[in-house]
C-alpha positions as CSV (number, residue, x, y, z in Angstrom):
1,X,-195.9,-11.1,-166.8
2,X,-194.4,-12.6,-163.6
3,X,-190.3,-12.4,-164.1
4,X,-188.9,-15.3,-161.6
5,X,-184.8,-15.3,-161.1
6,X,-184.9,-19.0,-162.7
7,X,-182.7,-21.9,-161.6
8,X,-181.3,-24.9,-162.8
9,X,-183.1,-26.8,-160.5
10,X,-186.8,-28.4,-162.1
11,X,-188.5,-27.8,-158.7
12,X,-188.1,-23.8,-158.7
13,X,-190.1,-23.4,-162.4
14,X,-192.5,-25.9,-160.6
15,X,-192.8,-23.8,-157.7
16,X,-193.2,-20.6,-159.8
17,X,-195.6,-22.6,-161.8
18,X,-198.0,-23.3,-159.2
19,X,-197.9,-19.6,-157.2
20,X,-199.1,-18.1,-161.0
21,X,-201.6,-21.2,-161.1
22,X,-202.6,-19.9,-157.8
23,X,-202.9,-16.2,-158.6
24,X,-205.0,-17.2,-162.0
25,X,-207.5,-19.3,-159.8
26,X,-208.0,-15.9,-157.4
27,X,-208.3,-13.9,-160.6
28,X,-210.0,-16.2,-163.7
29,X,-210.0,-13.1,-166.2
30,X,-206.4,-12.5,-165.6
31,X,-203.8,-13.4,-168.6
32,X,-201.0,-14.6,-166.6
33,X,-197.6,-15.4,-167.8
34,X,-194.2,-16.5,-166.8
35,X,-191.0,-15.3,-167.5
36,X,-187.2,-15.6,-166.4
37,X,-184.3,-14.1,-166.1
38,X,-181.5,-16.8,-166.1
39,X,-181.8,-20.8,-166.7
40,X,-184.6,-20.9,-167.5
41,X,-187.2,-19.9,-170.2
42,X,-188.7,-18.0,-171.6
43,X,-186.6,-15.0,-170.8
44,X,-188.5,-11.6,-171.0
45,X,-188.3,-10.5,-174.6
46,X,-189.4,-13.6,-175.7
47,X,-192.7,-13.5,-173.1
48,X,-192.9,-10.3,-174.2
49,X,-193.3,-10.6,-177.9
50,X,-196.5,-10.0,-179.9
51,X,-197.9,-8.3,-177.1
52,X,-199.7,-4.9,-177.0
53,X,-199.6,-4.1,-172.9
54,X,-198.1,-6.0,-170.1
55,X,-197.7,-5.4,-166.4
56,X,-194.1,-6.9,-165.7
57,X,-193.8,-8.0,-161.9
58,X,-190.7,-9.1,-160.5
59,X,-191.1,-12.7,-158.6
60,X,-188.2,-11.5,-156.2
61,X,-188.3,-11.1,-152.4
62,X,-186.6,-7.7,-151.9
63,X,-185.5,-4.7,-154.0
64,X,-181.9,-5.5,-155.2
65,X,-180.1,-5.9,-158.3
66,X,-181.7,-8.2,-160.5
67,X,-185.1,-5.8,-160.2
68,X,-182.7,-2.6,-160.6
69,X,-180.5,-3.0,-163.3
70,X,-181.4,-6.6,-164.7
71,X,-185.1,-6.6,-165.1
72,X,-185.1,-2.9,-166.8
73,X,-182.1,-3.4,-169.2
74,X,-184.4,-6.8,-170.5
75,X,-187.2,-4.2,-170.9
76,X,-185.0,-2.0,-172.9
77,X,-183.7,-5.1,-175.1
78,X,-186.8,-5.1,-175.9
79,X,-187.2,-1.1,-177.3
80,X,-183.9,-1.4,-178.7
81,X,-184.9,-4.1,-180.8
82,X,-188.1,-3.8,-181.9
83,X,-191.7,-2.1,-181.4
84,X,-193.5,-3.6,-178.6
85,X,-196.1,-3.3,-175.5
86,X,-196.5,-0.7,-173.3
87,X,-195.1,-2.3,-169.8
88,X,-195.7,-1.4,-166.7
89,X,-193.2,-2.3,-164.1
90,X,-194.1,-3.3,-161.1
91,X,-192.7,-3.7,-157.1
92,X,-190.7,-6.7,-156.2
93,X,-192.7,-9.1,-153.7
94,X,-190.8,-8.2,-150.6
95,X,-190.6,-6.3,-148.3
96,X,-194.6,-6.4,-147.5
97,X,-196.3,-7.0,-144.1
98,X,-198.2,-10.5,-145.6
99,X,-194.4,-11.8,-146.1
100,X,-194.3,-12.5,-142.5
101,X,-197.9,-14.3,-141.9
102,X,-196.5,-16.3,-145.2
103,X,-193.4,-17.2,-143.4
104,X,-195.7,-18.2,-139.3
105,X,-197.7,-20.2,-142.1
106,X,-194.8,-22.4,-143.5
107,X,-193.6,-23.0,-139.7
108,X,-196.8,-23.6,-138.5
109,X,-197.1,-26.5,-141.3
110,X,-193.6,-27.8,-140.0
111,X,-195.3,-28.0,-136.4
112,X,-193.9,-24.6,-135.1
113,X,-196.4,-22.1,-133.1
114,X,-194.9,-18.7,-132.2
115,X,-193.7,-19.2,-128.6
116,X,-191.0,-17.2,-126.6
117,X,-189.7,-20.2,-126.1
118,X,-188.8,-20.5,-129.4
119,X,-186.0,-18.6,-131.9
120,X,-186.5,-18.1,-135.4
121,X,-183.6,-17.8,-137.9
122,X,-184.6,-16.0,-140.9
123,X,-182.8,-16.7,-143.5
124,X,-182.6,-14.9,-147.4
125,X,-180.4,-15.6,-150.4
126,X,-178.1,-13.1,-149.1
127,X,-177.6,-9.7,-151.9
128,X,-174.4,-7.7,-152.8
129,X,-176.5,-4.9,-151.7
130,X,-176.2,-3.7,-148.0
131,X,-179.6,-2.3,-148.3
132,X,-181.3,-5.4,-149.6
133,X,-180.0,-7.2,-146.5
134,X,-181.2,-4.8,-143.9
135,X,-183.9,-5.3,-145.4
136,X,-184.0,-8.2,-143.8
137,X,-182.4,-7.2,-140.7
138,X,-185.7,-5.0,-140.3
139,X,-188.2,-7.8,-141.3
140,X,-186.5,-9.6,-138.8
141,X,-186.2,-6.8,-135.6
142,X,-190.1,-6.2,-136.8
143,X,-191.2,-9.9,-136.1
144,X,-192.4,-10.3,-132.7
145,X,-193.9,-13.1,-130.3
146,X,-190.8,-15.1,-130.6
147,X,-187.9,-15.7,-128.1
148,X,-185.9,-13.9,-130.6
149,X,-185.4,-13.0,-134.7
150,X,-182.3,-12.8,-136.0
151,X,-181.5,-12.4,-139.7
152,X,-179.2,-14.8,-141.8
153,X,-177.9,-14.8,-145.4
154,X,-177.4,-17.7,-147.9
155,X,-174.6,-16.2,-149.8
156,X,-172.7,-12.3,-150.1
157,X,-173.2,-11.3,-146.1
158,X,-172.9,-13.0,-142.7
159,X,-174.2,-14.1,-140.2
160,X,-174.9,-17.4,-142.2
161,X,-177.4,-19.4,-141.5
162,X,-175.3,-21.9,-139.5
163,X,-173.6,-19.1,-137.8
164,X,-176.9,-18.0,-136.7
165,X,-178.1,-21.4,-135.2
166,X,-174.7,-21.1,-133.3
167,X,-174.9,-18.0,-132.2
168,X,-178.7,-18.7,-130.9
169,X,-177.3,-21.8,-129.0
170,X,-174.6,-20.2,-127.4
171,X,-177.1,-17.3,-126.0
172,X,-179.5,-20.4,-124.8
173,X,-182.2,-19.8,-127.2
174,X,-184.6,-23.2,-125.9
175,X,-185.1,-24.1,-129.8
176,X,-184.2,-23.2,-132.7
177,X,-186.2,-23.1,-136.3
178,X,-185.4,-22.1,-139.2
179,X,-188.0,-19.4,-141.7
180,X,-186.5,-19.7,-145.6
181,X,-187.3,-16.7,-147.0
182,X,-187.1,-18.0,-150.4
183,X,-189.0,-18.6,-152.7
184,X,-188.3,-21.9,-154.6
185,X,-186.8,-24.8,-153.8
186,X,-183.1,-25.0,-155.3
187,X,-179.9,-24.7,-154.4
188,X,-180.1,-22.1,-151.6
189,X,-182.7,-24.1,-149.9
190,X,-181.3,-27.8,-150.1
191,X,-178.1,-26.0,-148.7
192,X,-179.9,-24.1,-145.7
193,X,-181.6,-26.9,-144.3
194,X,-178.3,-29.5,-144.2
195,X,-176.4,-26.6,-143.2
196,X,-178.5,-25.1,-140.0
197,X,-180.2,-29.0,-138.9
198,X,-175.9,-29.7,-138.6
199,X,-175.7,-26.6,-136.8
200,X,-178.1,-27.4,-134.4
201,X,-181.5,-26.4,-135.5
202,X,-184.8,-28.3,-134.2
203,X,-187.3,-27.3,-137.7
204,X,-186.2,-26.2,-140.6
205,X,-189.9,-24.9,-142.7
206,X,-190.5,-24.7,-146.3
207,X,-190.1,-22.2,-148.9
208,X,-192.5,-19.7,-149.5
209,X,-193.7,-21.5,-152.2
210,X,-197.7,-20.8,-153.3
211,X,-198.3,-19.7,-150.1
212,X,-202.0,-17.5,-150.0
213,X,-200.5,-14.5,-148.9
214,X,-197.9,-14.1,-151.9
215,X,-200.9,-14.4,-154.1
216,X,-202.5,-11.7,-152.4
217,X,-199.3,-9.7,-152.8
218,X,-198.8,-10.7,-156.3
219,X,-202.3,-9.0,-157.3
220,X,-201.8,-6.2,-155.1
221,X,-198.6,-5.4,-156.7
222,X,-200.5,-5.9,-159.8
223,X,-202.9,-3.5,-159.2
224,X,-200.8,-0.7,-158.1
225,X,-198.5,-1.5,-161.2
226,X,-201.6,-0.5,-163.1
227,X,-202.5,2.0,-161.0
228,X,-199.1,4.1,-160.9
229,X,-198.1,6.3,-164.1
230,X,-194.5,5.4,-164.1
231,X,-194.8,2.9,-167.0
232,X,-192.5,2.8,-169.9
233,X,-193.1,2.1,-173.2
234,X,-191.3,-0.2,-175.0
C-alpha cells in the first residue's frame, strides 16, 4: 500500500500511478495498491479495508510530518474503528543514496551532464521540520562533480529556489540548473520552474517521477518493511 501526499492537480495521481505501474512490472506477484493522504482518494482506511496484512509505504521524499504523525494516526483510525490487517509500516523514500542517480537521470534527460562548470540547485517542497530540510542540506553537501550544490525549499524555509539561482549568479556560477526533488508534478513544480527560469536558470529537469531508481527503492523499502519486527496491528 503505497500512501502518496495527494494533490489537486490530475498529473500527480498520474505520476503516482505510473511509479506503482512501474514497481508491479519489476515485481508481477506483488499486490500493489495506492493510497492518499489529502485530495485525493482513496485515503488509507478505505485502501485498507477488507484486508488481512498490508505493508504501508510512505510515497514521500524525506522523514517529516506527514510520515510521523499523519500516516500513523490514519493507521490508528483504522484500529479505533474496526478489526483490520496487520500493517507493517515502512521508511519514507528519501533520504537514500539512489535519490541522487534519480535526480543526474532527470538532468541528464533535460541535456545536463555533471560538469564543474555547472551548479545545481536542489530544490524540495520545503518542511516545517528543521531536520527534514537538512536533510536536504546534506543530500546536497554529499553531491559531488558539480561546480557547486546548494539546497533550496519550495515553501516553510529559505533559501528559495529563486534566491538560490541568485545567489549562484552573483558568486559566478557559469550555469545554473535546476534538480526538483519532487515527486509529482503539481503546484510546487509548475511554481519552481517559472520561478528559478525568471531568476536566471539555464535547465530546469523533471520531477522524479517513475524514475528506475525509486522503483528500486520502493521494493527495497518494501522488503525491509517486511523484514523489520516493528509492525503494528491494526
Amino acid at each position: 500500500m503505497a500512501v502518496a501526499h495527494g494533490s489537486r492537480d490530475p498529473r500527480a495521481a498520474r505520476t503516482v500511478e505510473a511509479l506503482l505501474d512501474a514497481v508491479r512490472q519489476a515485481s508481477p506477484g506483488l499486490v500493489v495498491r495506492s493510497a492518499y493522504l489529502d485530495h485525493a482518494g482513496p485515503r488509507l482506511p478505505e485502501a485498507l479495508a477488507g484486508l488481512d496484512e498490508a505493508v504501508v509505504l510512505p510515497l514521500l521524499l524525506t522523514e517529516a510530518y506527514h510520515s510521523r504523525v499523519d500516516l500513523p494516526a490514519a493507521i490508528a483510525e483504522v484500529r479505533a474503528a474496526r478489526g483490520g490487517p496487520r500493517v507493517h509500516y515502512g521508511s519514507t523514500l528519501g533520504p537514500h543514496p539512489l535519490m541522487t542517480a534519480a535526480l543526474e537521470r532527470r538532468l541528464a534527460e533535460a541535456g545536463v551532464a555533471r560538469d564543474r562548470d555547472t551548479a545545481v540547485v536542489l530544490v524540495s517542497a520545503g518542511s516545517s521540520s528543521a531536520e527534514a530540510n537538512a536533510v536536504i542540506g546534506a543530500m546536497a553537501r554529499s553531491w559531488h562533480g558539480w561546480w557547486g550544490v546548494t539546497a533550496a525549499y519550495a515553501s516553510a524555509a529559505d533559501p528559495t529556489p529563486a534566491q538560490a539561482v541568485a545567489l549562484l549568479k552573483r558568486a559566478g556560477a557559469p550555469r545554473i540548473v535546476v534538480a526538483p526533488y519532487l515527486l509529482a508534478p503539481g503546484y510546487f513544480a509548475d511554481k519552481v520552474r517559472h520561478s528559478t527560469l525568471e531568476a536566471g536558470a539555464d535547465v530546469v529537469a523533471d520531477v522524479l517521477g517513475p524514475a528506475p531508481e525509486l522503483v528500486e527503492v520502493l521494493l527495497g523499502r518494501y522488503r525491509q518493511a517486511i523484514r523489520s519486527s516493528q509492525s503494528v496491528a491494526v
